[in-house]
PDB file of N, CA, C, O and CB in Angstrom:
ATOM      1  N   UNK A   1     129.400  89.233 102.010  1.00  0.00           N
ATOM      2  CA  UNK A   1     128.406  88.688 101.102  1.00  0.00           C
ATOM      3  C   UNK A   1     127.973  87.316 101.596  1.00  0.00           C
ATOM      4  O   UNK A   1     128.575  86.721 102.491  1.00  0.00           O
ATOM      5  CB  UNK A   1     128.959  88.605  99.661  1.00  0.00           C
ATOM      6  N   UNK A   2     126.625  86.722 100.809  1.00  0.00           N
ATOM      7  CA  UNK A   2     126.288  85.464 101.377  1.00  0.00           C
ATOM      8  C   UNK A   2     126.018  84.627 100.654  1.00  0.00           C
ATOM      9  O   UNK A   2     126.145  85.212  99.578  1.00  0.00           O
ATOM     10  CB  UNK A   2     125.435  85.434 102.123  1.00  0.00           C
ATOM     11  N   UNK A   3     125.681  83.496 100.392  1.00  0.00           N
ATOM     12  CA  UNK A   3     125.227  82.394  99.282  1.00  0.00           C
ATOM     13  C   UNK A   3     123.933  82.202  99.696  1.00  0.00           C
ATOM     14  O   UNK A   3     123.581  82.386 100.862  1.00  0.00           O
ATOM     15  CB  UNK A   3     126.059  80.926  99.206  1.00  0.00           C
ATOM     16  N   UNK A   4     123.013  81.750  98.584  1.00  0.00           N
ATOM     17  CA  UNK A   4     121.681  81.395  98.742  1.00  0.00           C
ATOM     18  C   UNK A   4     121.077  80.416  98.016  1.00  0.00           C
ATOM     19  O   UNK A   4     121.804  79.856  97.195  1.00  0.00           O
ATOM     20  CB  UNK A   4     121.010  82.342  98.590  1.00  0.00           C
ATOM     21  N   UNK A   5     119.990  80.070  98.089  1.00  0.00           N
ATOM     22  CA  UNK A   5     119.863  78.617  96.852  1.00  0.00           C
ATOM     23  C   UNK A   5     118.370  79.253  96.347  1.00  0.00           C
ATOM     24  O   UNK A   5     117.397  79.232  97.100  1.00  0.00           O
ATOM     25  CB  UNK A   5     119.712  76.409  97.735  1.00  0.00           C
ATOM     26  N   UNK A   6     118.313  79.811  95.000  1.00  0.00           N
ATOM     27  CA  UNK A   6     117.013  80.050  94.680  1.00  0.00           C
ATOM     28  C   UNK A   6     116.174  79.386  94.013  1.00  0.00           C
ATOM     29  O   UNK A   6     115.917  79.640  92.837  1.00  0.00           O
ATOM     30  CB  UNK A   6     116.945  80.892  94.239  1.00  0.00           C
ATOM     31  N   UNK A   7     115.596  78.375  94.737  1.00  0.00           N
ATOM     32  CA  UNK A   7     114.525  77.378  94.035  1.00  0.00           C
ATOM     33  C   UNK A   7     113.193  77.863  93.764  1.00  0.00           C
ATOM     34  O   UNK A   7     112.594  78.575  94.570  1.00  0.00           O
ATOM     35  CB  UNK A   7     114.281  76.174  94.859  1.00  0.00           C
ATOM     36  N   UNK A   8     112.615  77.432  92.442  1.00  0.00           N
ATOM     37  CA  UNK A   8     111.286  77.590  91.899  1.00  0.00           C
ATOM     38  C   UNK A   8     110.836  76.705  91.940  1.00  0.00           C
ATOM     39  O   UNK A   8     111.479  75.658  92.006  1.00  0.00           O
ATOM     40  CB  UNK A   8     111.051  77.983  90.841  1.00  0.00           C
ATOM     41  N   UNK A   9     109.514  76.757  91.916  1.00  0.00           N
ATOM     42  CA  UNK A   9     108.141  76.140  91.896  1.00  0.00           C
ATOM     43  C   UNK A   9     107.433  75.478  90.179  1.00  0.00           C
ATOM     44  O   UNK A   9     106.481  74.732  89.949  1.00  0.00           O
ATOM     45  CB  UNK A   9     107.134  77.513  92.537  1.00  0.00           C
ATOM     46  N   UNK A  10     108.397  76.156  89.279  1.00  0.00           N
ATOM     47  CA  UNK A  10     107.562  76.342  87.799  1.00  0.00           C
ATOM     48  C   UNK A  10     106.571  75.083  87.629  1.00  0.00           C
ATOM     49  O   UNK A  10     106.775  73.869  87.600  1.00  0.00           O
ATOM     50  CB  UNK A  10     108.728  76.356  86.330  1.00  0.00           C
ATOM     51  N   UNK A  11     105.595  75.753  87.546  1.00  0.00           N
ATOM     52  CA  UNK A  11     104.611  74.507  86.889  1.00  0.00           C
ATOM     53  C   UNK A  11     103.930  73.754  88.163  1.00  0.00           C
ATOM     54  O   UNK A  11     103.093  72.856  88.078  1.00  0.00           O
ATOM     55  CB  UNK A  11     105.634  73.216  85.890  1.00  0.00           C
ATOM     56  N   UNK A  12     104.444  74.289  89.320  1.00  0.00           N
ATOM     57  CA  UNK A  12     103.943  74.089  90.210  1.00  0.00           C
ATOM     58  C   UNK A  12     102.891  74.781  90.928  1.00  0.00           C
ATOM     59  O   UNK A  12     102.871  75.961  90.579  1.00  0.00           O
ATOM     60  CB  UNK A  12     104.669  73.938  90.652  1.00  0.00           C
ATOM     61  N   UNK A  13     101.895  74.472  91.909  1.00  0.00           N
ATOM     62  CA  UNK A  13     100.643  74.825  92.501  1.00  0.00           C
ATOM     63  C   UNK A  13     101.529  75.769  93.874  1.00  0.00           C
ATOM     64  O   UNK A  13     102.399  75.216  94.547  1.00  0.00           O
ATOM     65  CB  UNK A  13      99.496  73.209  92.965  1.00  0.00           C
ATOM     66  N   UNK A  14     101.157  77.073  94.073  1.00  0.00           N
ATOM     67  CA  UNK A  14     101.961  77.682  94.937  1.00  0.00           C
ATOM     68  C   UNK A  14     100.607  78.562  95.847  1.00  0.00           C
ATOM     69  O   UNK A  14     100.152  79.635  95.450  1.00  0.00           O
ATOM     70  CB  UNK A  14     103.270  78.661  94.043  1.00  0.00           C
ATOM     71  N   UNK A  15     100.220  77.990  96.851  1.00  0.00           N
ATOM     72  CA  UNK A  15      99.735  78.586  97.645  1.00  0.00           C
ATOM     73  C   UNK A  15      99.459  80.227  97.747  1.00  0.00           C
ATOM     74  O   UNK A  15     100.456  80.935  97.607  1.00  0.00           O
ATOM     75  CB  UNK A  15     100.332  78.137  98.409  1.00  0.00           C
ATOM     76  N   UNK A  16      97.784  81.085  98.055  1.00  0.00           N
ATOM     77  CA  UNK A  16      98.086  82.114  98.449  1.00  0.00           C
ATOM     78  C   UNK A  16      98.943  82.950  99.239  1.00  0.00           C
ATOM     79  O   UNK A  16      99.394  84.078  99.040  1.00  0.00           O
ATOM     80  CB  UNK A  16      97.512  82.188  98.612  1.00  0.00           C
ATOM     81  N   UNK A  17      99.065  82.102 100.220  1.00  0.00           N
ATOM     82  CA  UNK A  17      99.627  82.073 101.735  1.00  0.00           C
ATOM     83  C   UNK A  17     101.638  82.538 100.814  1.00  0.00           C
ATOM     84  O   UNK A  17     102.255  83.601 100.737  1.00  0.00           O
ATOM     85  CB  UNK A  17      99.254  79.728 102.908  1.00  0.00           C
ATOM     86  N   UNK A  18     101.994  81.001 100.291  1.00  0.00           N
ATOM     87  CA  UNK A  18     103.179  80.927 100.000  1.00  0.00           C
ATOM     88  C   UNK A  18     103.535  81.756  98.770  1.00  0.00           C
ATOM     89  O   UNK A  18     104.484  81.603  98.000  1.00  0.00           O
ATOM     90  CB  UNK A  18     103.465  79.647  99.912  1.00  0.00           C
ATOM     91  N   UNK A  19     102.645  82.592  98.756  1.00  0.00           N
ATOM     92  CA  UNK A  19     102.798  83.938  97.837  1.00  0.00           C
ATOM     93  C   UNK A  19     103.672  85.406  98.127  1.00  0.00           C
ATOM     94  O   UNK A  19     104.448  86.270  97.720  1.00  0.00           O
ATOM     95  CB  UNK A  19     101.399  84.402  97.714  1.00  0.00           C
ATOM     96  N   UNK A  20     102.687  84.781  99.356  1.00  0.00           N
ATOM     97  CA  UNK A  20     102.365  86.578  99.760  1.00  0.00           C
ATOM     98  C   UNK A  20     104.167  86.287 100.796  1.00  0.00           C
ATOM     99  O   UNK A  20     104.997  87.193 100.868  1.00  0.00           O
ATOM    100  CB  UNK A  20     100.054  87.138 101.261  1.00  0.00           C
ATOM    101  N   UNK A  21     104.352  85.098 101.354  1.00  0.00           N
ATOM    102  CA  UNK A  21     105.832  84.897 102.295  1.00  0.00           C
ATOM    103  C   UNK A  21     106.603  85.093 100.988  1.00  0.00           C
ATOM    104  O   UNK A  21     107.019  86.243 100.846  1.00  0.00           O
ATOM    105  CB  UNK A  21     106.209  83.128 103.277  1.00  0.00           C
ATOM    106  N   UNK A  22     106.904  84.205  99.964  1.00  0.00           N
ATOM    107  CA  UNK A  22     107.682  84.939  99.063  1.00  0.00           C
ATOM    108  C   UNK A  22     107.851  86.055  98.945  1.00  0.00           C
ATOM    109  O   UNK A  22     108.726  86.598  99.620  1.00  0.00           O
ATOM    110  CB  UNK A  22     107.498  84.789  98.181  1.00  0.00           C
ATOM    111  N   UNK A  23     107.118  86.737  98.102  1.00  0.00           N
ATOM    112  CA  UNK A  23     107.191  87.933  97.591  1.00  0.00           C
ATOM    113  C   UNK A  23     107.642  89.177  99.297  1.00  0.00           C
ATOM    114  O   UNK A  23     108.257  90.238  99.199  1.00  0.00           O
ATOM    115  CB  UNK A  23     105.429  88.148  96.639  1.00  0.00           C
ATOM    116  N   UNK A  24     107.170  88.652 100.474  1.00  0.00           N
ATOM    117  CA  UNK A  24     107.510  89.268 101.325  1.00  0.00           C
ATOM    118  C   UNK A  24     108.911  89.222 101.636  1.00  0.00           C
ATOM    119  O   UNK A  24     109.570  90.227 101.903  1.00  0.00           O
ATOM    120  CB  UNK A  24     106.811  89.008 102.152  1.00  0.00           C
ATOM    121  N   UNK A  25     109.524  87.638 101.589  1.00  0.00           N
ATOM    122  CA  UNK A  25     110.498  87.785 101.281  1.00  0.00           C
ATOM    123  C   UNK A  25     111.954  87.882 100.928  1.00  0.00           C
ATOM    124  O   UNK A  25     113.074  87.830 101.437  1.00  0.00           O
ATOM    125  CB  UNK A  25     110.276  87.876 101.367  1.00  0.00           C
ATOM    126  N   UNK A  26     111.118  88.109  99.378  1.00  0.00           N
ATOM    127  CA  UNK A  26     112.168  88.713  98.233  1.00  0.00           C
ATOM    128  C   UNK A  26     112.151  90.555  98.515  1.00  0.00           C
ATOM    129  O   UNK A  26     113.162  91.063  98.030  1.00  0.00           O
ATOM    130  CB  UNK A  26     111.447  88.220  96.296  1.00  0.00           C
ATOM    131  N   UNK A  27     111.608  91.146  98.902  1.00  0.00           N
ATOM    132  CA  UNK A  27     111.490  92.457  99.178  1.00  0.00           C
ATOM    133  C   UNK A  27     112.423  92.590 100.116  1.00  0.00           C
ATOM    134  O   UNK A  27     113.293  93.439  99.921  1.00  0.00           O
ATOM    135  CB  UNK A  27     110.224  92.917  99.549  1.00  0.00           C
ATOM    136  N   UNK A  28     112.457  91.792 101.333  1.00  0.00           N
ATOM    137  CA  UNK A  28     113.887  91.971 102.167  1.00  0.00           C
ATOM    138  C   UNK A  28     115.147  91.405 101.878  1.00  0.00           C
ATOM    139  O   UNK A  28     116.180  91.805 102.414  1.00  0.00           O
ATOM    140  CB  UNK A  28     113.774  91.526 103.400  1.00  0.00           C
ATOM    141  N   UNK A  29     115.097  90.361 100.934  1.00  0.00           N
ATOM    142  CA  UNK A  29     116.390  89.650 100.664  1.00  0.00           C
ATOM    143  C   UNK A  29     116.700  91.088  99.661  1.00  0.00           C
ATOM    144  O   UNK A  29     117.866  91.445  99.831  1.00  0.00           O
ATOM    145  CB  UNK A  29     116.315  87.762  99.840  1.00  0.00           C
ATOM    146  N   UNK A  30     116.112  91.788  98.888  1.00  0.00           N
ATOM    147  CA  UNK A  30     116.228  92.636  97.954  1.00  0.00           C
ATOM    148  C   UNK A  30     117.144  93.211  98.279  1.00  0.00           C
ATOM    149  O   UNK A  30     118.338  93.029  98.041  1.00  0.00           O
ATOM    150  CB  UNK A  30     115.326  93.326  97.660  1.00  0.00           C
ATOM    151  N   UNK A  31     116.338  94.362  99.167  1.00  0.00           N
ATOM    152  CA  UNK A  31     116.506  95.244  99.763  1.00  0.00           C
ATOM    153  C   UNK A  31     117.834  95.380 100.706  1.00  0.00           C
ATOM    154  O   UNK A  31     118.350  96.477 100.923  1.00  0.00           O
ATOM    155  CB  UNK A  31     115.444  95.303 100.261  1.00  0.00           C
ATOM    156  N   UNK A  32     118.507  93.737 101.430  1.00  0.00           N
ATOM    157  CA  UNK A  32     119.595  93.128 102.164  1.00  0.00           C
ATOM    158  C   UNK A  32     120.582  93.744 101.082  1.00  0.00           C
ATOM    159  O   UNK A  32     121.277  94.699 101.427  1.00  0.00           O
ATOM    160  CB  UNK A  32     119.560  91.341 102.426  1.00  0.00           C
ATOM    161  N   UNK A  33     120.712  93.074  99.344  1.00  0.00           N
ATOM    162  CA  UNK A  33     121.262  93.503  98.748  1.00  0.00           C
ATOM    163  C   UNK A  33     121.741  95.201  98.103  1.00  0.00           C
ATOM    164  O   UNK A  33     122.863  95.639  97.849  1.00  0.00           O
ATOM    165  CB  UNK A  33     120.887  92.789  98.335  1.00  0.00           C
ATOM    166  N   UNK A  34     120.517  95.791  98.001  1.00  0.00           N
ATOM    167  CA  UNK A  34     120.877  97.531  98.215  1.00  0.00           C
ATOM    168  C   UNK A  34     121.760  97.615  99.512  1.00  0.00           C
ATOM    169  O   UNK A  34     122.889  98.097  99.600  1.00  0.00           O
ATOM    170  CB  UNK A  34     119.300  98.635  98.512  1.00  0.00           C
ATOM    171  N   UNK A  35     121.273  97.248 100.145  1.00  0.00           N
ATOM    172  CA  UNK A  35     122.663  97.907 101.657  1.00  0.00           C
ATOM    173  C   UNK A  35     123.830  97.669 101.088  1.00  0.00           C
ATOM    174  O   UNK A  35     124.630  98.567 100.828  1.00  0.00           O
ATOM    175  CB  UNK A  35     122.832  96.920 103.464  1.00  0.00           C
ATOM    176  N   UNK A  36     124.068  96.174 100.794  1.00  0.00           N
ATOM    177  CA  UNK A  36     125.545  95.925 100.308  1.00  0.00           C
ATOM    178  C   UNK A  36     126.073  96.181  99.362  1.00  0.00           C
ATOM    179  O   UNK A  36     127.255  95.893  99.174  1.00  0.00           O
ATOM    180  CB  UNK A  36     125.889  94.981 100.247  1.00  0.00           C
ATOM    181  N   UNK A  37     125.190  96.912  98.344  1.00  0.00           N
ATOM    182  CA  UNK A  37     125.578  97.664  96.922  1.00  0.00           C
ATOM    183  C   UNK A  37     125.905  98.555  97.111  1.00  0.00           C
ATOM    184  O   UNK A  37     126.799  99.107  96.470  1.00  0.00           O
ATOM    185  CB  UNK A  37     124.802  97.924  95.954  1.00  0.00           C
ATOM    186  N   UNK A  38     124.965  99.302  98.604  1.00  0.00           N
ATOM    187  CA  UNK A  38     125.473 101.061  98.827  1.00  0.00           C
ATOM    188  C   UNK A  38     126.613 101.422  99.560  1.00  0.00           C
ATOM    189  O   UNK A  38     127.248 102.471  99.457  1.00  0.00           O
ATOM    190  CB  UNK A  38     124.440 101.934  99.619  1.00  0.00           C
ATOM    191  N   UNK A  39     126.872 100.263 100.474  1.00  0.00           N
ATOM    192  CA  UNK A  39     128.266  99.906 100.935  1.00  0.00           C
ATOM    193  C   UNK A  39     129.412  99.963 100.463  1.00  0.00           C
ATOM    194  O   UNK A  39     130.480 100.464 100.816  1.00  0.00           O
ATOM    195  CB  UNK A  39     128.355  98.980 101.167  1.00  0.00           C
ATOM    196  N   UNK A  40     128.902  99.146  99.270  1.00  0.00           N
ATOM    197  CA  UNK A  40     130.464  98.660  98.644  1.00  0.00           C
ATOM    198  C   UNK A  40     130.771 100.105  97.659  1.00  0.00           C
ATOM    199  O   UNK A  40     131.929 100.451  97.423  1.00  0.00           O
ATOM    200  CB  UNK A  40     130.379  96.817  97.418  1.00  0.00           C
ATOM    201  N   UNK A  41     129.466 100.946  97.089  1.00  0.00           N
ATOM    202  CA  UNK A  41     129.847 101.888  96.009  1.00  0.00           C
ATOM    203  C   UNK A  41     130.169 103.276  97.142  1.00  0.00           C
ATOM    204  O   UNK A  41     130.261 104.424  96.706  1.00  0.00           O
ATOM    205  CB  UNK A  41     128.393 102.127  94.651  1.00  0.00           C
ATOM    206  N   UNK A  42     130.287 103.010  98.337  1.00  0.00           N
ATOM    207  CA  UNK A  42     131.029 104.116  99.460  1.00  0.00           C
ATOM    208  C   UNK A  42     132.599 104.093  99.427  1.00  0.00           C
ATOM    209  O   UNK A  42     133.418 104.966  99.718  1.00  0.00           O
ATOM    210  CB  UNK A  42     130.607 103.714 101.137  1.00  0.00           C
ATOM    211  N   UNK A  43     132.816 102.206  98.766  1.00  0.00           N
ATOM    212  CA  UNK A  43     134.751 102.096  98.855  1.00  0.00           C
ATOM    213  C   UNK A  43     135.312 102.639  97.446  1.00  0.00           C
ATOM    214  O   UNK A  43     136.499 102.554  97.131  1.00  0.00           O
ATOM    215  CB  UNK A  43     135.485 100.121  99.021  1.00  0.00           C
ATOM    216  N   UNK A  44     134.440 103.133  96.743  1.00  0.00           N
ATOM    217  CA  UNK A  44     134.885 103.534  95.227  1.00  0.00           C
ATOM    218  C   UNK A  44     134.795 105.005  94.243  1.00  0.00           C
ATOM    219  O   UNK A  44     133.807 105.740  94.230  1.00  0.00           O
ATOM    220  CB  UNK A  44     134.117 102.632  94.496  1.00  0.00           C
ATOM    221  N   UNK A  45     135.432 105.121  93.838  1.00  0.00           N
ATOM    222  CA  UNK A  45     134.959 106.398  93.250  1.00  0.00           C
ATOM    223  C   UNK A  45     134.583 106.599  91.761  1.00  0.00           C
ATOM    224  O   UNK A  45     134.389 105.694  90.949  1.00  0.00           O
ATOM    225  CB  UNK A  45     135.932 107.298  93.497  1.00  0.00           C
ATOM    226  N   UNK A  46     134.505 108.092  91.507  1.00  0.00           N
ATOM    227  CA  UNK A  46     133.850 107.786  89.995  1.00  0.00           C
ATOM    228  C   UNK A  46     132.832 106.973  89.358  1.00  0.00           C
ATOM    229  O   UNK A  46     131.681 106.832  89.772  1.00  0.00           O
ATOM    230  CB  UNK A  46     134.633 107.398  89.351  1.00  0.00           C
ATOM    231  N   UNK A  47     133.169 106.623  88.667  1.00  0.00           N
ATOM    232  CA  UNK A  47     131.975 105.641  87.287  1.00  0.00           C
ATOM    233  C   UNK A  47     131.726 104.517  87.448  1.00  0.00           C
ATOM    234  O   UNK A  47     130.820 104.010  86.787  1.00  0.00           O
ATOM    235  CB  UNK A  47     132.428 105.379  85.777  1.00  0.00           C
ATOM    236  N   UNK A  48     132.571 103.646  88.533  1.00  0.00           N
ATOM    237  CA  UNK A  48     131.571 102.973  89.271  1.00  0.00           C
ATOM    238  C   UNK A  48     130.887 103.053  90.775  1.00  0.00           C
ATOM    239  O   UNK A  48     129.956 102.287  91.023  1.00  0.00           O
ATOM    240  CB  UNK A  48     131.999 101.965  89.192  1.00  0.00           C
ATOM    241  N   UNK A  49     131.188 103.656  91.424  1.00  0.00           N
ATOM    242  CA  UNK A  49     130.402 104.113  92.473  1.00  0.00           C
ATOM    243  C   UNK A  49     129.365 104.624  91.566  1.00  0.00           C
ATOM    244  O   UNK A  49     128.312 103.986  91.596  1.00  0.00           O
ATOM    245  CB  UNK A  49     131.070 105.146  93.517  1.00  0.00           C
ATOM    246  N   UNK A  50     129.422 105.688  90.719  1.00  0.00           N
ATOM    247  CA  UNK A  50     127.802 106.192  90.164  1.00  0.00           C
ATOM    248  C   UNK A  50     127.135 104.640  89.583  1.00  0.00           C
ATOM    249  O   UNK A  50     125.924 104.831  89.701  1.00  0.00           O
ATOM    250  CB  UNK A  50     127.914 107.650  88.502  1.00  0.00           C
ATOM    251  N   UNK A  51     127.253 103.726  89.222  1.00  0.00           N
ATOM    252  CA  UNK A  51     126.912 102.729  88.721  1.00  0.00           C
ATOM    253  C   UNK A  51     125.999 101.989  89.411  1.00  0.00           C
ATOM    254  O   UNK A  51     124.838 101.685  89.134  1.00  0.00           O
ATOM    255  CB  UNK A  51     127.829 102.159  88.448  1.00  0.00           C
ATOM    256  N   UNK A  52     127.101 101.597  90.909  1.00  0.00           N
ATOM    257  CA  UNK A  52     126.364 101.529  91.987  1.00  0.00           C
ATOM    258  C   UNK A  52     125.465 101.488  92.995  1.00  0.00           C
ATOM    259  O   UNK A  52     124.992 100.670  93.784  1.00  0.00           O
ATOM    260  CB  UNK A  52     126.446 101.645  92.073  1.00  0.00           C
ATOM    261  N   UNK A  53     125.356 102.972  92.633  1.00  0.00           N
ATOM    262  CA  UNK A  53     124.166 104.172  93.397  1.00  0.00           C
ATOM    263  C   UNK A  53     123.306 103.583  92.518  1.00  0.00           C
ATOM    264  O   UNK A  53     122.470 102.880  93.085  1.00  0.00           O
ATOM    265  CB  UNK A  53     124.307 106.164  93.297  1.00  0.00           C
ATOM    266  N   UNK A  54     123.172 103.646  90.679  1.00  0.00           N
ATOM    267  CA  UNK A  54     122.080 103.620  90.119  1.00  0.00           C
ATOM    268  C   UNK A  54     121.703 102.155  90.225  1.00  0.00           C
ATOM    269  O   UNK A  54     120.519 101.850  90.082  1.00  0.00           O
ATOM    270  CB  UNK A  54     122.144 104.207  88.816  1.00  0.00           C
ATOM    271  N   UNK A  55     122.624 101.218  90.467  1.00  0.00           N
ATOM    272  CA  UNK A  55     121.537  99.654  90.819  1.00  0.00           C
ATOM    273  C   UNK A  55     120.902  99.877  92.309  1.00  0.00           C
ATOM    274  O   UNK A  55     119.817  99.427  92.677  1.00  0.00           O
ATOM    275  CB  UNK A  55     122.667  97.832  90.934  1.00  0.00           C
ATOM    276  N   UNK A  56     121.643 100.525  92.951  1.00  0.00           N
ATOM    277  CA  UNK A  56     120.842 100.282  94.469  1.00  0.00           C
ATOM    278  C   UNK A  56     119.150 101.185  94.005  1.00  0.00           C
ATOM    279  O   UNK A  56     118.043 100.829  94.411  1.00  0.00           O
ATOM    280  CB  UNK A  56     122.035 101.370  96.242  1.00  0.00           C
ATOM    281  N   UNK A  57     119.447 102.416  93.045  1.00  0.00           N
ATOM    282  CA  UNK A  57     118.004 103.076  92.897  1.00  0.00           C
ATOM    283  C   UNK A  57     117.114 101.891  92.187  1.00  0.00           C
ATOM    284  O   UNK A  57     115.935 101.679  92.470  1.00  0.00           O
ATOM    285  CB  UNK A  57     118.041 104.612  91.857  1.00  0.00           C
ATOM    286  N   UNK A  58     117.906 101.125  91.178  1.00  0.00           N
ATOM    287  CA  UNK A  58     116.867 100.369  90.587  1.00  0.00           C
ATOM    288  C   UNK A  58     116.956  98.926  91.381  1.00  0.00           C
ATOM    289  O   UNK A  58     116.788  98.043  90.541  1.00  0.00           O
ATOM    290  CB  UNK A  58     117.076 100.270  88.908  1.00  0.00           C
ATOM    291  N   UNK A  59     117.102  98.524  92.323  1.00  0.00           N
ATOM    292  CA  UNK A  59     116.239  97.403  93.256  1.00  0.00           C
ATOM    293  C   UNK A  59     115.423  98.644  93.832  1.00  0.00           C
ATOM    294  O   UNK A  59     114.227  98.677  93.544  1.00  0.00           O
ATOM    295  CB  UNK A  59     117.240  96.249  94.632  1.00  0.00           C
ATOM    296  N   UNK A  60     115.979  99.727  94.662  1.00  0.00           N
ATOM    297  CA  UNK A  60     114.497 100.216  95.209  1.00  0.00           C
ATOM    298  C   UNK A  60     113.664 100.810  94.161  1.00  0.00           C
ATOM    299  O   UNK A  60     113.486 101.944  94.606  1.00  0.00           O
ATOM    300  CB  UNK A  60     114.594 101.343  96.363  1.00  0.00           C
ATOM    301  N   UNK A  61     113.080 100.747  93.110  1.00  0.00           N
ATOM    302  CA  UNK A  61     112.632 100.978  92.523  1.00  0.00           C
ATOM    303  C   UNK A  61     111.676  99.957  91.923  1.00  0.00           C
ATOM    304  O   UNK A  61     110.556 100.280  91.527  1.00  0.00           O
ATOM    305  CB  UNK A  61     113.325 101.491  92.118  1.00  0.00           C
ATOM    306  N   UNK A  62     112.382  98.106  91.842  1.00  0.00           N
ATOM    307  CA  UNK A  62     112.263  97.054  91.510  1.00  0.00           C
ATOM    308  C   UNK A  62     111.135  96.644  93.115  1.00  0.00           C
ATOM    309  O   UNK A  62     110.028  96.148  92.905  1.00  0.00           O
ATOM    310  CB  UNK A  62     113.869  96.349  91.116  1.00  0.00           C
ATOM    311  N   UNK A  63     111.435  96.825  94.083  1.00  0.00           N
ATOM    312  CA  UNK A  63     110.716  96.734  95.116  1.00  0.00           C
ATOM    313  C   UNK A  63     109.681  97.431  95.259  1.00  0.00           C
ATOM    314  O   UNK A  63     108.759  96.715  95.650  1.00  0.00           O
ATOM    315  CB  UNK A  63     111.294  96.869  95.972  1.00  0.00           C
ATOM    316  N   UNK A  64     109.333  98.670  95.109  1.00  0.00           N
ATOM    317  CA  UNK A  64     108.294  99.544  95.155  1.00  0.00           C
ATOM    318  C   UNK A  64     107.416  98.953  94.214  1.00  0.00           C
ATOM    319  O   UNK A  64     106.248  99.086  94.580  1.00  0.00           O
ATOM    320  CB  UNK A  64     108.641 100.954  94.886  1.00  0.00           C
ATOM    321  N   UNK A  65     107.558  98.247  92.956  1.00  0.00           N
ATOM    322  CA  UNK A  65     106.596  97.473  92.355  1.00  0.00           C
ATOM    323  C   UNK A  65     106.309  96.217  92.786  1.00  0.00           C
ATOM    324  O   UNK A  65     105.268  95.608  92.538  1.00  0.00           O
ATOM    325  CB  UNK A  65     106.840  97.369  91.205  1.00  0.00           C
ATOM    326  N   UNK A  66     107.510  95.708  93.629  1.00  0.00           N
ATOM    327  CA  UNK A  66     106.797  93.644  94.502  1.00  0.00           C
ATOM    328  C   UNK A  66     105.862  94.849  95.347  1.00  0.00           C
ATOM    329  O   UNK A  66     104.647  94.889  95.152  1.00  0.00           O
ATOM    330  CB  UNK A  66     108.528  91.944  96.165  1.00  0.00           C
ATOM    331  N   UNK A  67     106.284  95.464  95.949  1.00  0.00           N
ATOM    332  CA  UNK A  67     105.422  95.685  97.214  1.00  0.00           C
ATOM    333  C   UNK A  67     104.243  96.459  96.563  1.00  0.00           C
ATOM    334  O   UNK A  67     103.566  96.706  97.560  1.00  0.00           O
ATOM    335  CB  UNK A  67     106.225  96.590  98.522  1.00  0.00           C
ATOM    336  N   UNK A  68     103.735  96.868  95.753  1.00  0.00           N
ATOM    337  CA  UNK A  68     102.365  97.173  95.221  1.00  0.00           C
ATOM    338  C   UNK A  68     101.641  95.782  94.644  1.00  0.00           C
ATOM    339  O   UNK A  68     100.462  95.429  94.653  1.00  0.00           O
ATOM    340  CB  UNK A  68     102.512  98.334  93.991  1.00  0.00           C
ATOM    341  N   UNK A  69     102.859  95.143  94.136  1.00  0.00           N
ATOM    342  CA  UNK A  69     101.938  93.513  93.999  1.00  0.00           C
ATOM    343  C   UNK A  69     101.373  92.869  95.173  1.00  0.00           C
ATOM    344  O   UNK A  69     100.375  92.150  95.218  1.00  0.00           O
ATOM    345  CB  UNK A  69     102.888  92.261  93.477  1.00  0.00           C
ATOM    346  N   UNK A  70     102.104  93.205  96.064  1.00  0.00           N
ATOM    347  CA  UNK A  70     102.050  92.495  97.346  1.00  0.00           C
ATOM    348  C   UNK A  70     100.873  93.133  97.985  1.00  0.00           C
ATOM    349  O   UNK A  70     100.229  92.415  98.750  1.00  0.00           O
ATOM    350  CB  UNK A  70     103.398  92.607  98.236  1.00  0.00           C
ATOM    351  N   UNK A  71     100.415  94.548  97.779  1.00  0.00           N
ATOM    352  CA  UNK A  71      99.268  94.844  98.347  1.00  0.00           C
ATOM    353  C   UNK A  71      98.304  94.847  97.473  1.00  0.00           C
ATOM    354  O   UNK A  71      97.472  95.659  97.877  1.00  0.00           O
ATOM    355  CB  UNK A  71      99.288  95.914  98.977  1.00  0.00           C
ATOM    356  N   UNK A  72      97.962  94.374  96.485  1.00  0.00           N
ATOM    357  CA  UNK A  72      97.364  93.897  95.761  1.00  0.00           C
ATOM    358  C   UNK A  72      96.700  92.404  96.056  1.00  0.00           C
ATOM    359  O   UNK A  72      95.533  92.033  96.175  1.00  0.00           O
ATOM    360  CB  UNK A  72      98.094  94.051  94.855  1.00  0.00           C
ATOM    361  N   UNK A  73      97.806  91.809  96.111  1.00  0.00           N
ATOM    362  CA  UNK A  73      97.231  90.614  96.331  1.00  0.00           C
ATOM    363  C   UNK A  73      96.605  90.394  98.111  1.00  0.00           C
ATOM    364  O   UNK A  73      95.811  89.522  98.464  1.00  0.00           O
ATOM    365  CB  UNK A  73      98.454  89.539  95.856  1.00  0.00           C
ATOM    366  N   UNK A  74      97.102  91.228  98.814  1.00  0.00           N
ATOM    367  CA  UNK A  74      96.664  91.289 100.029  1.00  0.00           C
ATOM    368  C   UNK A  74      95.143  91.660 100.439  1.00  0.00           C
ATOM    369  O   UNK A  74      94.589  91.390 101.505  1.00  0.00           O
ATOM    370  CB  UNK A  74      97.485  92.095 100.538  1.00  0.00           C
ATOM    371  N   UNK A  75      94.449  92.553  98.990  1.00  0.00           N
ATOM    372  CA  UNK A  75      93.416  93.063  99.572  1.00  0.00           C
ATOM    373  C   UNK A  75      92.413  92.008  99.046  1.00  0.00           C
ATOM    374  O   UNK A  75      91.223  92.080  99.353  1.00  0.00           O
ATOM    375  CB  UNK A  75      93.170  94.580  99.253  1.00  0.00           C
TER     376      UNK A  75
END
């Protein structure tokens, strides 16, 4: 696992540009995290491994909507 520092902007003026690198990415930092969710619910069994599985479906699931924002704001 890794540490990270997640700073906001609130109330702050945030660039198109420094939009679209965010949201780009948070889709891979996301997504970094499903690997290591699907990893770790491979060392376990039962009711939490199924637990697991279902957060790794809901970041990819949570991503499939940044990344429609993301082409949204792209066009």
């Amino acid at each position: 696992m890794h540490s990270h520092d997640h700073s906001h902007a609130h109330g702050q003026e945030v660039s198109p540009e420094e939009r679209l690198a965010l949201l780009k990415y948070m889709v891979q930092h996301n997504a970094h995290h499903a690997e290591e969710l699907h990893e770790l619910a491979h060392t376990l069994d039962g009711e939490p491994a199924e637990f697991l599985h279902n957060a790794v479906k809901d970041i990819e699931e949570s991503n499939k909507k940044i990344e429609a924002a993301l082409k949204l704001l792209e066009e």
